[in-house]
N, C-alpha and C positions, 0 to 999 in steps of 0.2 A: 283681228284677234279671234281666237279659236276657245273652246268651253275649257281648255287644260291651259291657256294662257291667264283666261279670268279668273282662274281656281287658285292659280299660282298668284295672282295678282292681291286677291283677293281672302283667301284663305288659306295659303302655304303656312303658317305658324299654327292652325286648326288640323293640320293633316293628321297626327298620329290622334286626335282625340275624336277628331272623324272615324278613324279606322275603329279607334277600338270602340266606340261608345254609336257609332250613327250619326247623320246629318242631321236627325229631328231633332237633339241635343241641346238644338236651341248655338245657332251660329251667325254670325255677323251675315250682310247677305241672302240668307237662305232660310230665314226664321217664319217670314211672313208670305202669304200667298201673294200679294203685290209685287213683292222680291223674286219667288221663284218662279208666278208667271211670266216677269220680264225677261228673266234668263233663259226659261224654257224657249218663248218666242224668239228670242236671237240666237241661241245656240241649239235649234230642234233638231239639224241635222246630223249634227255632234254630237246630241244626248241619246237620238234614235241608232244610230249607227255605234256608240258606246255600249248599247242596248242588244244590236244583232251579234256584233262579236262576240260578246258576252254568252249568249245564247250559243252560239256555236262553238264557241270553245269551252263549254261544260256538255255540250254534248243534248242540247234540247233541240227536239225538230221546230219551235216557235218562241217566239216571245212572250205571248199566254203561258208558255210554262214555267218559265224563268218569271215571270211576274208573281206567279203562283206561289210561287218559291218567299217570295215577299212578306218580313212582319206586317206590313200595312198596307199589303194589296186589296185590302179590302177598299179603298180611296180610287182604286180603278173600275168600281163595279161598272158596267156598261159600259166603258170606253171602247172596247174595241165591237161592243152591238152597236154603237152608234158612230163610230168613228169619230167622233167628239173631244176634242181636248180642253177640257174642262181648267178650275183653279190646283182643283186637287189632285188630279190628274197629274196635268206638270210638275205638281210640290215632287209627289212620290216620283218621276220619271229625273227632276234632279238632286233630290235626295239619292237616289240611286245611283248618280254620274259621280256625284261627289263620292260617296263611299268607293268606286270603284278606281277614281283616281287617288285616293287618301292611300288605300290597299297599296296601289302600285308603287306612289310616290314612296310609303313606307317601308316596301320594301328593295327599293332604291337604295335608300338610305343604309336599312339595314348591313 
């Protein structure tokens, strides 16, 4: 299982209030740091690499930027000086994953 299969599994009926409202929203899942550490660590390479594409199809030379970009990047302070992935850290990295699959799913649909 891959981060867009558990999303689908797991939060597909959340998708459009994702989109419009954000993952911090308070959702089934992904409310609790215990919830989004677990996911973070099973799906990192999925969330990181949701992350670079990202970054490069808006046109940032890093992922620092695109983070920047973030209402709540402040939850990444030192992450990337200590290369650390903290609770918080991964909340915002799949808070992020999700919004970006809720968008796409959405506009699927659409």
């Amino acid at each position: 299982m891959n981060f867009k299969e558990c999303f689908n599994e797991n939060l597909k009926d959340s998708t459009q209030d994702i989109a419009n409202n954000g993952a911090d929203a308070g959702y089934p899942h992904i409310t609790y740091y215990s919830d989004t550490t677990e996911l973070f660590d099973k799906f990192e390479g999925d969330i990181l690499a949701m992350l670079s594409d990202c970054t490069e199809s808006i046109g940032y030379t890093s992922n620092i930027e695109l983070i920047k970009t973030f209402n709540k990047q402040d939850m990444l302070e030192g992450f990337y000086e200590t290369l650390r992935h903290d609770d918080t850290s991964k909340c915002l990295l799949v808070w992020f994953a999700c919004e970006e699959l809720s968008h796409q799913l959405d506009s699927e649909v659409a």
